[in-house]
Structure formats: structure tokens, C-alpha cells
N, CA, C and O of each residue as an XYZ file, in Angstrom:
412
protein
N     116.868    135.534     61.234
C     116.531    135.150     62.577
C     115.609    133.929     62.527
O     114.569    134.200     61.926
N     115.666    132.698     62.962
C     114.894    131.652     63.441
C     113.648    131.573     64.069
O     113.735    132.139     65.159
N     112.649    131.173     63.894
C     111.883    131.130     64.435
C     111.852    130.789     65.925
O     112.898    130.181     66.154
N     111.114    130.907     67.062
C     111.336    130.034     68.197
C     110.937    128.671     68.222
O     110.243    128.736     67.208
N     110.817    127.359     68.621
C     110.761    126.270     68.638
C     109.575    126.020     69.793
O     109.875    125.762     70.959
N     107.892    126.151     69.231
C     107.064    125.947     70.052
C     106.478    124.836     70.188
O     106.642    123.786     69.567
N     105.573    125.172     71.279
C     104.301    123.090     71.926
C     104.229    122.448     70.614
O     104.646    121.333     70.303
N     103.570    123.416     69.813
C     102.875    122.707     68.234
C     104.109    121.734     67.318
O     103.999    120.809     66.513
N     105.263    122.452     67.890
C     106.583    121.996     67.010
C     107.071    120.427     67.155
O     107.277    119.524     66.344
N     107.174    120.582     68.947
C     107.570    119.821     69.537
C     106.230    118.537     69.675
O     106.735    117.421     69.794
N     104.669    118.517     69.679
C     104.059    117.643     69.481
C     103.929    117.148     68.457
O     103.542    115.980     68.400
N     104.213    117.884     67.303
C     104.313    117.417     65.671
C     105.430    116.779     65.681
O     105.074    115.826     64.987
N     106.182    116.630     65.855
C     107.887    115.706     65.788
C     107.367    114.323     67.032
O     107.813    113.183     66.904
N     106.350    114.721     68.212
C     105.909    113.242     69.143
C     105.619    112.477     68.086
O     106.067    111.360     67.824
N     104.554    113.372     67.264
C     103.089    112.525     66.664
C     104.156    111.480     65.779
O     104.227    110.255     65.882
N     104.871    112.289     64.976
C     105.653    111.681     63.606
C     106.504    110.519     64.093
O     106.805    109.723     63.204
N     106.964    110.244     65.336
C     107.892    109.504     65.906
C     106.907    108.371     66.152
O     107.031    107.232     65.703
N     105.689    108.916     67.093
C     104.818    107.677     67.364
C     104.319    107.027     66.036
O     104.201    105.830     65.774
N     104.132    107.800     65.492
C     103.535    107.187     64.004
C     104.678    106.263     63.399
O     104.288    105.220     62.876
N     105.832    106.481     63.407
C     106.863    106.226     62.715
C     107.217    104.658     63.196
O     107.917    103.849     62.587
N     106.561    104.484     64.399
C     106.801    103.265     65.603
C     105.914    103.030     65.224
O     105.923    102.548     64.092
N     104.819    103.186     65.804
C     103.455    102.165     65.543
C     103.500    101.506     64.112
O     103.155    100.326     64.050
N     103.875    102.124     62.997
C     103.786    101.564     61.832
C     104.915     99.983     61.655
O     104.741     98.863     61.176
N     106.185    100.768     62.405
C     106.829     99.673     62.590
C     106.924     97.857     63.536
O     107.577     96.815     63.598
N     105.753     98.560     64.081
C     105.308     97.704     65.515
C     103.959     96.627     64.390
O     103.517     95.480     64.333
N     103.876     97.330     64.021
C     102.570     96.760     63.134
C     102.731     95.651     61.976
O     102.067     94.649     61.708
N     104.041     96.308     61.312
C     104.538     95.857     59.753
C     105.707     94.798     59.742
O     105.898     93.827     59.010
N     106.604     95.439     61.064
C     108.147     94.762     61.008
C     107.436     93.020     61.314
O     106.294     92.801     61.717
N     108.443     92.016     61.001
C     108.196     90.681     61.320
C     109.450     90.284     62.146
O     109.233     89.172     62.628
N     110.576     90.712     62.474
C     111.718     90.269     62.754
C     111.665     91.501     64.256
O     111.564     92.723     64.356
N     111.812     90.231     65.323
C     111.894     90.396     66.343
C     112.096     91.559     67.313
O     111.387     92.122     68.148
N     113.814     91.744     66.703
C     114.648     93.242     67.227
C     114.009     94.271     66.438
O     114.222     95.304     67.073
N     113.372     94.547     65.450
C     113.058     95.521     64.850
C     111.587     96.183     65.326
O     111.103     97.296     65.120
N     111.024     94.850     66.152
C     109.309     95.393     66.724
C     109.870     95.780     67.981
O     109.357     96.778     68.486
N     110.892     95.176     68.667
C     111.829     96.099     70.068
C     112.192     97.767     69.926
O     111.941     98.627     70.771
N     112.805     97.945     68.710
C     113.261     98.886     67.811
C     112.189     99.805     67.534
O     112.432    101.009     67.624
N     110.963     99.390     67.189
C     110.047    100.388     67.218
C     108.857    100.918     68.330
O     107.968    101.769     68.326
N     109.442     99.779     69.386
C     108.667    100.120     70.373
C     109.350    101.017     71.411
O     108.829    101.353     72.474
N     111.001    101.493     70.843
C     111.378    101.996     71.454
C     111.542    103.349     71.122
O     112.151    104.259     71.685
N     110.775    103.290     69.937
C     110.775    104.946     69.425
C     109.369    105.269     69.715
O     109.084    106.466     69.729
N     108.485    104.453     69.937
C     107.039    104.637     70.716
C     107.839    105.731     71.907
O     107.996    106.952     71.924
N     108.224    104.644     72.831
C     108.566    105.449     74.078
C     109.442    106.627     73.699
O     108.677    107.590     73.668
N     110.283    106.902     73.490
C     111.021    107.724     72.934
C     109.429    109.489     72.922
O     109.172    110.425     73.678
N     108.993    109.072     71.873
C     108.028    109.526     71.475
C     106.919    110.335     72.542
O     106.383    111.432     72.388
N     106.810    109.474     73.536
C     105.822    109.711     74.323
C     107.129    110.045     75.488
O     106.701    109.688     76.586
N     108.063    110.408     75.578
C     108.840    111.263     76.281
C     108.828    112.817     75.914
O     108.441    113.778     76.579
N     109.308    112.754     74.801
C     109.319    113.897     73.939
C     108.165    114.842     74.507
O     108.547    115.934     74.930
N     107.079    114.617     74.557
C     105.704    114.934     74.499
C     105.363    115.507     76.019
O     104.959    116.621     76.352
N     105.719    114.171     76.934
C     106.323    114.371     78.093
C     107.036    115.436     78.769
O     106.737    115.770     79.916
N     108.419    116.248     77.783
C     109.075    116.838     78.103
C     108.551    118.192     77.468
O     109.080    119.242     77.833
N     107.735    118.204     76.721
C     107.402    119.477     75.931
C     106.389    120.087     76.581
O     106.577    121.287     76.783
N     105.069    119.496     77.086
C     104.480    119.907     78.161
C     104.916    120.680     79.655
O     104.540    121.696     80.238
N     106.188    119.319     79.991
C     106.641    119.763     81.304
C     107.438    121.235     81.079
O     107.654    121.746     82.177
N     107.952    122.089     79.915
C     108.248    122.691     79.516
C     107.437    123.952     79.112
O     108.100    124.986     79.027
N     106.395    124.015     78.906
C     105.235    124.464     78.456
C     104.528    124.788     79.656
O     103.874    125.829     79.717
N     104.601    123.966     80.647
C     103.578    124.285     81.873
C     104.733    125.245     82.857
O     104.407    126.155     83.620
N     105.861    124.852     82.646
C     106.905    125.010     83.494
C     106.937    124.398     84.838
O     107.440    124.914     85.836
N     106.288    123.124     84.760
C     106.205    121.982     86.097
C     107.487    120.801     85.513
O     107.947    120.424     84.436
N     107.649    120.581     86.724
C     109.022    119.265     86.504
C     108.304    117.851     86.068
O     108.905    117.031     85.374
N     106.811    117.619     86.591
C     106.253    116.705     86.887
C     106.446    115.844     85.125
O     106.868    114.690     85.062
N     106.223    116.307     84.388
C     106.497    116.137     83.078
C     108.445    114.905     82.698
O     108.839    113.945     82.036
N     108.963    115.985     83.759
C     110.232    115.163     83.544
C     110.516    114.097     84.394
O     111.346    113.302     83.954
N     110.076    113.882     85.431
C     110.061    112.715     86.577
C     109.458    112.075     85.868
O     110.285    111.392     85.263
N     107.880    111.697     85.322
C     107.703    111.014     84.122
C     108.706    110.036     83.313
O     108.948    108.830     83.260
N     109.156    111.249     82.706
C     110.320    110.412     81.685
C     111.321    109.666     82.269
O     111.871    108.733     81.684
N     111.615    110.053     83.488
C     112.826    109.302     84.464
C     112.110    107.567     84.229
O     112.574    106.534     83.747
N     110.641    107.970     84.912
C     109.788    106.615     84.977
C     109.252    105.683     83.522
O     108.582    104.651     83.511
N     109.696    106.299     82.597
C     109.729    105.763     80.991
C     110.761    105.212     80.929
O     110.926    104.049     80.562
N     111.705    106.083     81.330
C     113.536    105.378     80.688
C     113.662    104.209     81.474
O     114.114    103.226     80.886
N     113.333    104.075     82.802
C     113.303    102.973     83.141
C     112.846    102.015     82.989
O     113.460    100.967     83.193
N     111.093    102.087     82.405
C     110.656    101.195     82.016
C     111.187    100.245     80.323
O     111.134     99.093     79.892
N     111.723    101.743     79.799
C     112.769    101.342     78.814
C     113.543    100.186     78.738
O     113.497     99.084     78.191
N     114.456    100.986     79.669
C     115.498     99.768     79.903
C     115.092     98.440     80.095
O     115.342     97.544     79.289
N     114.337     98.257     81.372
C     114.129     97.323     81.541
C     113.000     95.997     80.198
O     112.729     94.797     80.246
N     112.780     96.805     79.487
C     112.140     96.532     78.341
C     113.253     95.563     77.445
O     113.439     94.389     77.124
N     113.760     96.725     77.308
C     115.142     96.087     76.441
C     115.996     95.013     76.936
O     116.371     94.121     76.175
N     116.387     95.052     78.393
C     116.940     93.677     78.711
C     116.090     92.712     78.373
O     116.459     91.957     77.474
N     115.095     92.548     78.837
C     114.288     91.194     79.131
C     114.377     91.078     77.407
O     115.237     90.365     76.889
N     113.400     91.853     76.596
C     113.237     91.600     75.466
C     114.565     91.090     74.390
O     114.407     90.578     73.282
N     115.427     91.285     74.830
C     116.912     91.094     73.969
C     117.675     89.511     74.510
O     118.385     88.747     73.857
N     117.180     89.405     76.004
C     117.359     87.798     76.630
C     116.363     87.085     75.777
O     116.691     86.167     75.025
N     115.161     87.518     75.905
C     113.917     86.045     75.526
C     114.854     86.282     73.826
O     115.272     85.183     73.460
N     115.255     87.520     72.729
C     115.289     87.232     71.568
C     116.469     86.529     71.370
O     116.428     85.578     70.590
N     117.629     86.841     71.985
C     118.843     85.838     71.987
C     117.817     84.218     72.450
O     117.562     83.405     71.562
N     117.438     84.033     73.629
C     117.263     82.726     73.752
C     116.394     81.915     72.421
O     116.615     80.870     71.809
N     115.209     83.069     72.322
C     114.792     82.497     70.502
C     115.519     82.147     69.627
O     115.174     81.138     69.012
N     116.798     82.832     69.230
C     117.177     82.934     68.423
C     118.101     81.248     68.249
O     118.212     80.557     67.237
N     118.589     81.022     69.513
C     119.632     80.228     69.765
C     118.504     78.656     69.627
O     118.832     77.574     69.140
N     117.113     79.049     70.257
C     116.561     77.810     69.921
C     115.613     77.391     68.923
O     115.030     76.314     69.050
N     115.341     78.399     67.623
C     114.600     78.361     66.955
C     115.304     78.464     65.391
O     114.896     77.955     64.347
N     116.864     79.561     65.697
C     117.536     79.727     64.464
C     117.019     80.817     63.549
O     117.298     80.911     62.354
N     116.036     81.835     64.414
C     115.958     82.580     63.476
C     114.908     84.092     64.347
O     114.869     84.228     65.570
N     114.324     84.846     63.547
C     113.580     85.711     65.012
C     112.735     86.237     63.882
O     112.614     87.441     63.654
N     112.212     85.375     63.253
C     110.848     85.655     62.913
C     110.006     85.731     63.237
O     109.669     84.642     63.701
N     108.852     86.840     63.382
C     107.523     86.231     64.359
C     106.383     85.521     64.219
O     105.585     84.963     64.972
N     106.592     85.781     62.408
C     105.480     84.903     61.612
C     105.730     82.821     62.184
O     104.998     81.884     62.501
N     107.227     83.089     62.002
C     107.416     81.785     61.963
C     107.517     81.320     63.275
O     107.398     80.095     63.306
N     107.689     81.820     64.354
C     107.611     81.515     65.820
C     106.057     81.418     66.393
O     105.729     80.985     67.498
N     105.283     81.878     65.469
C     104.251     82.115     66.093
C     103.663     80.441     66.257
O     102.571     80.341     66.816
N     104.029     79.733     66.006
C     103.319     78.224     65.714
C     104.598     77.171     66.585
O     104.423     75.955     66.654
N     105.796     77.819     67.175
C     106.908     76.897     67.399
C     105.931     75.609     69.126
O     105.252     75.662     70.151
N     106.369     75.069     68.557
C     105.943     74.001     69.975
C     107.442     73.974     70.715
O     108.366     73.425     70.114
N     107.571     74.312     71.455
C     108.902     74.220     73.061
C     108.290     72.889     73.252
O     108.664     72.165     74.176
């Protein structure tokens, strides 16, 4: 028989995800990959989101996340336009090396 799947379970798998992002947000140098880990940030802080709202047995927890995914998305468009437009005018999506570009 399985154990049940409790708060402690479900905030230990947030923590490891946020951790797993922040490190990547910190370390990565290439553009899509700091997008990439900022999207397992959020990800992360849904999770956490949903485990509470679960835990309390309030919805308020999941309307939340409605208001994450969106901010998601909209994350990801913009951020994937400005990196295509980098990419197309710089030749590359480094951030070390963008960090100095003169437009």
C-alpha cells in the first residue's frame, strides 16, 4: 500500500523546482534557457499554490494559479519576440555578450 501524498510532499517537490530555476536563472547565459528557468520558477510557485489551496480546501489557491498562467504566458510571448528580434540583430542570444551591444 502507498503512502498518501501530503503538504510536506508536495512543498518539497515546490522547493526543488524553485531551486532547480533559480539556479538556472542565475548560471544559464543563453537567453531561452533564463526564459526556461523562469518558467519553472512559476511553475513552482503554482505547485505550492495548488497544494495549499488543497490543504485548506479553499479555491482561492487555484484562481491564483489561473493569475500565474497568465502572467506566464504573457511572459513567454513578449520574452520569445524581444529573443527572436535579438537574435536576428545581434546573431546570437548571449547575455554576457549582449550585455555591452550599442542599438
Amino acid at each position: 500500500m502507498t503512502a498518501p501524498i501530503t503538504l510536506s510532499h508536495l512543498l518539497a517537490l515546490s522547493g526543488l523546482l524553485f531551486s532547480i530555476g533559480l539556479v538556472g536563472v542565475m548560471t544559464r547565459r543563453n537567453i531561452l534557457l533564463i526564459l526556461l528557468s523562469l518558467e519553472i520558477l512559476l511553475s513552482s510557485a503554482n505547485l505550492a499554490f495548488v497544494a495549499f489551496s488543497r490543504s485548506l480546501g479553499d479555491l482561492s489557491g487555484q484562481i491564483m494559479v489561473f493569475f500565474v498562467m497568465v502572467v506566464a504566458a504573457a511572459e513567454v510571448t513578449v520574452g520569445l519576440a524581444i529573443a527572436l528580434l535579438i537574435s536576428r540583430k545581434a546573431g546570437n542570444l548571449n547575455a554576457d555578450e549582449l550585455r555591452n551591444l550599442k542599438w
